[in-house]
C-alpha positions in Angstrom: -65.0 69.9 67.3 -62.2 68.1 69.3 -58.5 68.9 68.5 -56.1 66.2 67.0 -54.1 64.9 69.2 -50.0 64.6 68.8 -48.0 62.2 70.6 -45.0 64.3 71.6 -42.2 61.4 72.5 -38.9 62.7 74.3 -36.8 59.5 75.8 -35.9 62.1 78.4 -38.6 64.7 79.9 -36.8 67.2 80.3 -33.3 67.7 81.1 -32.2 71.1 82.4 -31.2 72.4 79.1 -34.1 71.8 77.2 -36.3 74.5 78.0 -37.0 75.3 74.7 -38.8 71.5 73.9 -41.4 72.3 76.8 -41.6 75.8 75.4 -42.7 74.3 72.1 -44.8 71.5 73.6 -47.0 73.5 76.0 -46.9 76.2 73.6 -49.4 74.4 71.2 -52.6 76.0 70.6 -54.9 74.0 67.7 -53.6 70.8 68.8 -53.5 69.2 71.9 -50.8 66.7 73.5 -49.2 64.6 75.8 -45.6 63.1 76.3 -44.4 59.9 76.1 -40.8 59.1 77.5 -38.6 57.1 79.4 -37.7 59.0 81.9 -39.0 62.1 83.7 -36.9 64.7 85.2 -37.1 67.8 86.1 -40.8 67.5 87.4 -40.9 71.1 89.8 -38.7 72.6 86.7 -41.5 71.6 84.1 -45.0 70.7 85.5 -47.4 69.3 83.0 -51.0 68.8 83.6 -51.3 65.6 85.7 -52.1 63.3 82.5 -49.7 65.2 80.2 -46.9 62.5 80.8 -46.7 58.8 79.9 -44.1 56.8 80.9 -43.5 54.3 78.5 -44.6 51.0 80.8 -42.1 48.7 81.0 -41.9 45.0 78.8 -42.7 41.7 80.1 -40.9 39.4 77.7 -42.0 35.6 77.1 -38.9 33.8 75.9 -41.0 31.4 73.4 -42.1 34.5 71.4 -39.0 36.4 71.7 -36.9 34.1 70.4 -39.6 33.3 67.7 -39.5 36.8 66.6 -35.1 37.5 67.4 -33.9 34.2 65.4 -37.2 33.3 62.7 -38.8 36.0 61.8 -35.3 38.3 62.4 -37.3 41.1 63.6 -35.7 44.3 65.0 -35.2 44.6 69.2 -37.7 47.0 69.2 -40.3 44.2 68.2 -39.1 40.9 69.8 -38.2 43.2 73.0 -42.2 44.0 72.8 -42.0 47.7 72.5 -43.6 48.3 69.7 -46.9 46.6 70.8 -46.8 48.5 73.9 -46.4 51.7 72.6 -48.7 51.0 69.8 -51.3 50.9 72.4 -50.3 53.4 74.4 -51.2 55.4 71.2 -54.6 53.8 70.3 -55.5 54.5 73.7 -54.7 57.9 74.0 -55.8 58.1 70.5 -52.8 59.8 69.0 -53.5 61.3 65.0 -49.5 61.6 64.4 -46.5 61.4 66.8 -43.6 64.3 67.0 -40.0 62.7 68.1 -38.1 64.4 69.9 -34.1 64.1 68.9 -32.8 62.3 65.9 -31.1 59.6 67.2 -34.4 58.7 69.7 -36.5 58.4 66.0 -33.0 56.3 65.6 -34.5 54.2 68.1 -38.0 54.4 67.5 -37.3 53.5 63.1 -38.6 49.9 63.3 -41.9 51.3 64.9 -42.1 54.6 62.9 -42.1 52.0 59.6 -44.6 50.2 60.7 -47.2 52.8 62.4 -50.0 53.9 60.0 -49.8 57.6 60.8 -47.5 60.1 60.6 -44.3 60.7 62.2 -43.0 64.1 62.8 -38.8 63.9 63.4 -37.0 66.9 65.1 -33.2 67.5 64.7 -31.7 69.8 67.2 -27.8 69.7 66.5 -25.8 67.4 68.3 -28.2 63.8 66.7 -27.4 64.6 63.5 -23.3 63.8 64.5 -21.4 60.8 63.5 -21.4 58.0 66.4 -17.4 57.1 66.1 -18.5 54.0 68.4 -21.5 53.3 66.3 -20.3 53.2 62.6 -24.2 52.1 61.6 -25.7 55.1 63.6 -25.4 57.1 60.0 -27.0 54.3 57.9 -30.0 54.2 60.2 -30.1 57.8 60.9 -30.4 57.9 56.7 -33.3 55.1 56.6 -34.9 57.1 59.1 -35.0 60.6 57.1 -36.8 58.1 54.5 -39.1 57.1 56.3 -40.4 60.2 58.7 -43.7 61.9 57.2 -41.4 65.2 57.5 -38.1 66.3 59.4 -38.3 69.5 61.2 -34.6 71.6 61.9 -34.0 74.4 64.1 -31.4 76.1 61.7 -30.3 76.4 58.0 -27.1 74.4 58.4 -29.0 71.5 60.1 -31.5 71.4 57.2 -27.7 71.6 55.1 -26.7 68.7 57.1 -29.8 66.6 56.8 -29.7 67.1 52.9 -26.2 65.6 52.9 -27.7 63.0 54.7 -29.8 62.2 51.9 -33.2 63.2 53.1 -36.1 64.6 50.3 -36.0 68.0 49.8 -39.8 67.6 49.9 -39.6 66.5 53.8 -38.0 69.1 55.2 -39.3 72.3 57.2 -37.8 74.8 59.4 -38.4 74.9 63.1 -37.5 78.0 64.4 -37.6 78.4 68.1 -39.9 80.5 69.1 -38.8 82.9 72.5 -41.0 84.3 75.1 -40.9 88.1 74.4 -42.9 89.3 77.3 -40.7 87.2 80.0 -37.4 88.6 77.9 -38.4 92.8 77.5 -36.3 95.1 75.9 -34.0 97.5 78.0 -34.3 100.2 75.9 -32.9 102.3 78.4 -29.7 100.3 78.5 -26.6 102.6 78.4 -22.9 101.6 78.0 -20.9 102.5 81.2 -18.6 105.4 81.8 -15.9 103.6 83.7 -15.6 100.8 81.5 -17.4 98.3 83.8 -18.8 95.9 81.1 -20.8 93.1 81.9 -20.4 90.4 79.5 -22.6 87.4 80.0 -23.0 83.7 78.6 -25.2 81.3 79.5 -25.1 77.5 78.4 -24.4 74.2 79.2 -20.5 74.0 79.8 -19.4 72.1 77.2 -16.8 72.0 75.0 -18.8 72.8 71.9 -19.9 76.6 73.7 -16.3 77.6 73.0 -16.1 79.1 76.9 -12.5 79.1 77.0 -11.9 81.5 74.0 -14.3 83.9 75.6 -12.4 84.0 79.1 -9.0 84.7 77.0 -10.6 87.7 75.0 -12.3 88.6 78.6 -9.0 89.0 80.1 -8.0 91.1 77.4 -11.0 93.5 78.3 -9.9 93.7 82.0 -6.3 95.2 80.9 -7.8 98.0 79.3 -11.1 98.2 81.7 -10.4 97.0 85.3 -13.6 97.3 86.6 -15.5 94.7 83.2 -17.1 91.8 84.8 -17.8 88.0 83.2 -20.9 86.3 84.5 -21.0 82.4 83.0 -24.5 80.8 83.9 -24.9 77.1 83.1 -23.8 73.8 84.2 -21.6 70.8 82.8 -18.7 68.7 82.8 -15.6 71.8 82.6 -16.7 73.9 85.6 -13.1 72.8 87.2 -11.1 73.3 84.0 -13.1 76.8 83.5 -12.9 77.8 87.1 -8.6 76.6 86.7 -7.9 78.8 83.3 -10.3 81.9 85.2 -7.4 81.9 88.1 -4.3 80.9 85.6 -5.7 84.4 83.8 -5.8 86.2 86.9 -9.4 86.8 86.9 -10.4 85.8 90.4 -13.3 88.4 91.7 -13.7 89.2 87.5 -15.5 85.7 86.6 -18.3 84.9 88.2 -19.8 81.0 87.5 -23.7 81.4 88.3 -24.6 77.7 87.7 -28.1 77.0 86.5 -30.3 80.2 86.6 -34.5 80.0 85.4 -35.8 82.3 83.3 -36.5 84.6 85.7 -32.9 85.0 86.9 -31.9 84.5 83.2 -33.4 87.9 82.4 -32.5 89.8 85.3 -29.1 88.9 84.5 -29.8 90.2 81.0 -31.7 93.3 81.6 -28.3 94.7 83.6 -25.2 93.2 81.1 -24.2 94.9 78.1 -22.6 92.1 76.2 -23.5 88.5 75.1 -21.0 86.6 74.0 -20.9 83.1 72.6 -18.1 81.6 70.6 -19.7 78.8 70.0 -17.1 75.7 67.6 -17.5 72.6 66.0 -16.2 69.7 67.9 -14.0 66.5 66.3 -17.2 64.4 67.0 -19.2 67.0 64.6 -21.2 68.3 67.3 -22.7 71.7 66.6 -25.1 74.3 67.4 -28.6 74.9 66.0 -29.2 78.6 67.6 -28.4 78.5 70.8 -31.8 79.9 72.8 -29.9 81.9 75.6 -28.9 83.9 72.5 -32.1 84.7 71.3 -33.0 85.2 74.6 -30.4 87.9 75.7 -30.9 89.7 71.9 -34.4 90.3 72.8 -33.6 92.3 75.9 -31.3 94.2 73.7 -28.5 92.7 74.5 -25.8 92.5 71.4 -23.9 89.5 70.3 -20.2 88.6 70.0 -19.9 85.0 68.5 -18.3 83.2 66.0 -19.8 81.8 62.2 -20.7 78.6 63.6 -24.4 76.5 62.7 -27.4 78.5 62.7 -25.7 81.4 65.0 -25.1 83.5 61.6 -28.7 82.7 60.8 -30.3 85.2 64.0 -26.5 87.5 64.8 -26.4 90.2 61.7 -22.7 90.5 61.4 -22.3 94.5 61.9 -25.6 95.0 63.3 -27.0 93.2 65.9 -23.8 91.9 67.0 -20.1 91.0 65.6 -19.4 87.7 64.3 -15.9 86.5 63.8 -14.6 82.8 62.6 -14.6 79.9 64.9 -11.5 79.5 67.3 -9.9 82.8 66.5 -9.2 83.9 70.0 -7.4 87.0 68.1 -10.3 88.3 66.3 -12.8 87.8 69.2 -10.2 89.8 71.3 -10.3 92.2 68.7 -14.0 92.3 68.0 -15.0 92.4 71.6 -12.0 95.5 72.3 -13.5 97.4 69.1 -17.1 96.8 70.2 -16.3 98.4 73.7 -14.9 101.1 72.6 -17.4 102.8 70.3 -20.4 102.8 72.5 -22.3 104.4 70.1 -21.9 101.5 67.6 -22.9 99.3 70.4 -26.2 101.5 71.1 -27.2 100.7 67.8 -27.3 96.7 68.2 -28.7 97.0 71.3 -32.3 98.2 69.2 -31.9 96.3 66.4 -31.2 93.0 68.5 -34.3 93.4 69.9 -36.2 94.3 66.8 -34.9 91.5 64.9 -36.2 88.7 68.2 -39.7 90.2 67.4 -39.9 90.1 63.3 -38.3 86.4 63.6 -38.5 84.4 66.5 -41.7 85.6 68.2 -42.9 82.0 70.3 -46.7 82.7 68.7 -45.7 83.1 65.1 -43.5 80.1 65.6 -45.7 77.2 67.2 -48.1 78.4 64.1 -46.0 77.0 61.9 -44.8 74.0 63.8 -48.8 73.6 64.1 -48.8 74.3 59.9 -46.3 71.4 59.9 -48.7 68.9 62.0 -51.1 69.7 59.6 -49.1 68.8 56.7 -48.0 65.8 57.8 -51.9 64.7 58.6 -52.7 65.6 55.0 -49.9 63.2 53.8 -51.7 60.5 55.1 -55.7 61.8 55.0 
């Protein structure tokens, strides 16, 4: 018997950051797939098999019918533009049974066509698309039609499903969606010890953006380099603030104590991880409303053992036990995080007892298996909706 096939559509495939949607999407097991999008990127980064990618083919408009369909029949862009037939097809032909959209604001996008498409529509929110567009005051009222009209609407936290029930979509629709991490290429350190000289290695790792709350940790940092001259901060990521970072790290006086590792894989992620002793993340939300879900690099550090200094921000509080697999303290309170991180270094044997318990808490909750079962649980939902 042949699997059922899900259209997995991602405008973008992939950016750098969003290791955790091909995770998720070659992770799949009863079901197969392939990708629709826009663009690809990233190609070397994340290969898929030589079919697995469709890009969307591009419109050839005939202006008699476009304006037929634009100013009579007042259809939606995605119609008279002749999208929606071509994707329609694309479907049929690949013979699609529902379609998972990536990113709230591309099922934005896609709402004319997800109306009209007799199957059903999976929707995923990941943080930042379920925001207010200050440019786009209509963004909202779509983004509400749209929770109406999915099949269901997956979330990678508890405060995004909080969010998307202000929104005013059915409890009915809505599922978790954890993400699910790689144990095996993320091991724990069980032999991890804290150092004698004070030479701490904190770590974050994350897109270097405002939201990630990177300037708060490099003031506590400092802090930790008074008392222990020898700590070291490594920052791996990319994004928009490296020369603002790299100009507060020298206004501190932490040239030779900060180290920016850009972009590391997973590889490099974990060895970075298997010989720090700290993750910190003071993740905040933004005036745009731009927040976290649970940041992966998180889980990904806690299930090497590493604990977890971070703030009460989106779903962070929903994987960081406040007093046992890390500290959590309130969201731009550079004066508790100093604190926190100062109290945490001192009392190593405090700190040897996240380090276990982190790693204990990645494998009851966010094992990759036990989580693309229940995304796969959700496809089959949806397909009983419609059957």
């Amino acid at each position: 018997m042949s699997k059922p096939i899900v259209a997995s559509y991602c405008t973008t495939f992939l950016k750098p950051e969003m290791l955790h949607i091909y995770r998720q999407i070659t992770g799949l097991r009863r079901f197969e797939t392939f990708v629709i999008c826009k663009e690809r990127q990233s190609q070397e980064r994340y290969p898929m098999p030589e079919d697995g990618v469709e890009l969307a083919p591009g419109v050839r408009s005939n202006f008699v019918r476009r304006f037929w369909l634009k100013y009579v029949k007042r259809e939606p862009a995605i119609v008279y533009r002749g999208e929606y037939g071509v994707l329609a097809k694309l479907l049929e032909r690949r013979e699609a049974d529902l379609m998972h959209v990536y990113f709230g604001h591309t099922g934005v996008h896609l709402l004319p066509f997800i109306k009209r498409w007799p199957k059903p529509v999976v929707v995923s929110f990941h943080g930042m698309d379920v925001q207010r567009r200050a440019h786009d005051p209509s963004y909202e009222v779509r983004l509400r039609e749209l929770l109406q009209a999915a099949t269901l609407v997956l979330a990678r936290s508890d405060s995004l499903l909080d969010r998307l029930r202000e929104l005013g979509c059915p409890e009915s629709k809505l599922r978790m969606n954890r993400t699910g991490i790689p144990l095996q290429q993320f091991p724990l350190n069980a032999d991890r010890t804290a150092p004698e000289n004070g030479a701490w290695h904190l770590v974050q790792a994350c897109r270097l953006v405002e939201k990630k709350g990177l300037d708060d940790a490099m003031v506590a940092f400092a802090a930790l380099v008074e008392r222990d001259p020898k700590a070291h901060f490594t920052i791996a990521g990319e994004g928009p603030l490296l020369l603002e970072l790299e100009g507060l790290r020298d206004e501190l006086g932490l040239q030779g104590k900060v180290t920016f590792a850009g972009f590391l894989n997973g590889l490099q992620l974990n060895e970075l991880y298997q010989k720090s002793h700290l993750f910190i993340h003071p993740s905040r939300m933004t005036e745009d409303q731009n927040q976290e879900g649970i940041p992966n690099s998180m889980l990904e550090a806690m299930a090497t053992g590493l604990p977890v200094l971070a703030t009460l921000h989106g779903g962070i509080p929903e994987a960081v036990r406040n007093g046992v697999t890390g500290v959590l303290v309130s969201e731009r309170d550079r004066a508790g995080l100093t604190e926190a991180l100062l109290n945490l270094t001192g009392n190593p044997g405090r700190w040897k007892e996240m380090v276990i318990a982190a790693a204990k808490d990645m494998q009851e909750n966010f094992e990759s298996g036990a989580q693309i079962a229940k995304l796969e649980a959700s496809y089959d939902e949806a397909r009983r909706i419609y059957s």
